[in-house]
N, C-alpha and C positions, 0 to 999 in steps of 0.2 A: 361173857368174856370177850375181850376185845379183841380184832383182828391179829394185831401184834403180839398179845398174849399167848394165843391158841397157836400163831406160828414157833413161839417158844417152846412151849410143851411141847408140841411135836420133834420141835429139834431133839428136846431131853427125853423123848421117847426113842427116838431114833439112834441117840448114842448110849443109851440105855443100861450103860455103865462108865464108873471112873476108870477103868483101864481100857477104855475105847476112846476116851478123850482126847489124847496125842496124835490120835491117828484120824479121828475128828479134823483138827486143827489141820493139819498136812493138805486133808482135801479142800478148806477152805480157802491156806493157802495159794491152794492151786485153781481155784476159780470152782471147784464140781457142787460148794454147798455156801451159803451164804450162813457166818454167824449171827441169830437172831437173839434180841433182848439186848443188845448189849451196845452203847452210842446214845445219844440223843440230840433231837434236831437244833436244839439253841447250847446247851451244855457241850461243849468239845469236848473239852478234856476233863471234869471233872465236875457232875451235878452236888452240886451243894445241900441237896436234899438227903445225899448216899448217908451222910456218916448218924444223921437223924435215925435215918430209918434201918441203918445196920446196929445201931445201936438195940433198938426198939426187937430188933428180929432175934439179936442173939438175947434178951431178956426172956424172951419168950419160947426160945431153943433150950436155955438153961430145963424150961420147966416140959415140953412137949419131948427134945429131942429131935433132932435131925432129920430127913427122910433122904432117899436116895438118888430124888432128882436135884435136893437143896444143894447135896457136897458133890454133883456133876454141874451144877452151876459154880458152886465155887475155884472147881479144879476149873474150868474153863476161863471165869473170870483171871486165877491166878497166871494161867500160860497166858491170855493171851496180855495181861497187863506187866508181863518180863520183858526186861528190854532187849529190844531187838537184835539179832546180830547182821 
């Protein structure tokens, strides 16, 4: 597993639930944790690769089913890609 990887998981170990997400997000806000997985270094705004492979993932979701770190990544992708106030 790759450096950046493993920093992931850890993140999602660390908030360890969707109702610790919001409060996740406040301390990142504030400098105390950095949100890991999420950016990339040539894609700004928008890797072109995402919608391939969420495509690919929810096929595969229909038949396995979700786990607990997937929909803390997603609750996290969803706050932090709300526009800003």
């Amino acid at each position: 597993m790759a450096v950046p990887t493993k920093k992931s998981q850890k993140m999602l170990d660390e908030i360890s639930s969707k109702d610790k997400v919001l409060a996740y997000i406040e301390k990142v806000k504030s400098g105390q944790f950095k949100l890991m997985g999420f950016g990339h270094r040539i894609y700004k705004d928008y890797d072109p690769r995402a919608r391939i492979i969420k495509w690919a993932a929810d096929q595969v979701f229909e038949v396995t089913g979700r786990n607990a770190k997937l929909e803390i990544a997603l609750l996290l992708h969803q706050t932090e890609t709300l526009p800003k106030r």
